[in-house]
N, C-alpha and C positions, 0 to 999 in steps of 0.2 A: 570510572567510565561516566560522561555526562551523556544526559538528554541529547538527542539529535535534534529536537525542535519541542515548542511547545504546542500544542492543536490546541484551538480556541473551540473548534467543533465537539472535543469530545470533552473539553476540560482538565486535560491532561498532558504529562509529558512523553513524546514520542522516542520510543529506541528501536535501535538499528541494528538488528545481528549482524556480525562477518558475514553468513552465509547472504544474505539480502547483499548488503554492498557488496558484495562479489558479483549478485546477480546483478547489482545495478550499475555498476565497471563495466560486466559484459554487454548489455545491453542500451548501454548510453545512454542513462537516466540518473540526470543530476538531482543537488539536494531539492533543486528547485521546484523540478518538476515531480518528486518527491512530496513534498508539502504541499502541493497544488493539489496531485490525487489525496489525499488523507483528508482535506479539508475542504474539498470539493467534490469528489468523485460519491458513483452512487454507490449504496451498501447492500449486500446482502449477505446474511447469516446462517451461519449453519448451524450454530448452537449459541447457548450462552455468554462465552466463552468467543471462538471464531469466528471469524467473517472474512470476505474479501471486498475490497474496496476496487472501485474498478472507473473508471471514464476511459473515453475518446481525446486524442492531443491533436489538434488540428494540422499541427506542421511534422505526424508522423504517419510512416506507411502502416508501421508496425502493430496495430489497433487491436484488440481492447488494451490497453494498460492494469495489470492485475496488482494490489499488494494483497498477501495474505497475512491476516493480520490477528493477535489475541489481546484483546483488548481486560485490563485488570485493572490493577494501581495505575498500571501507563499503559498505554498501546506499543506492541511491541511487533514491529514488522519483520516477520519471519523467512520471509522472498519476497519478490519484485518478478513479475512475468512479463511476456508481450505478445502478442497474438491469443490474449486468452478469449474463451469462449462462457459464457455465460449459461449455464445449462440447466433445466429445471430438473427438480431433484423429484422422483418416484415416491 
């Protein structure tokens, strides 16, 4: 299995679960715009460990764009969302 990309953001190689490109088949989100959120989109964390990575895409309805992601040796993108919501954590 190779890298799906390399992020210059986090200095490492990006992988793609089946369950993510499943998600991202369903939701019609290419490698492209893939890359784009990872290396641009804002971050927030939950642990050490987790995060999701999230922006807005101008040319969609679908709005927030979510990856959730565990970032280690490589960042590994575990689903792809859309409509996600941003929530502050208690």
């Amino acid at each position: 299995m190779l890298a799906s990309f390399f992020s210059k953001r986090f200095g490492k190689n990006v992988w793609v679960t089946n369950h993510a490109r499943e998600s991202m088949q369903r939701r019609d989100i290419d490698d492209a715009t893939l890359e784009q959120l990872i290396e641009e989109g804002e971050i927030k964390r939950r642990d050490e460990l987790n995060l999701w990575i999230f922006t807005q895409i101008q040319e969609r309805a679908d709005n927030l764009i979510c990856a959730a992601v565990v970032e280690q040796a490589a960042v590994v993108v575990k689903t792809v969302m859309v409509n996600w919501e941003l929530e502050d954590e208690a």
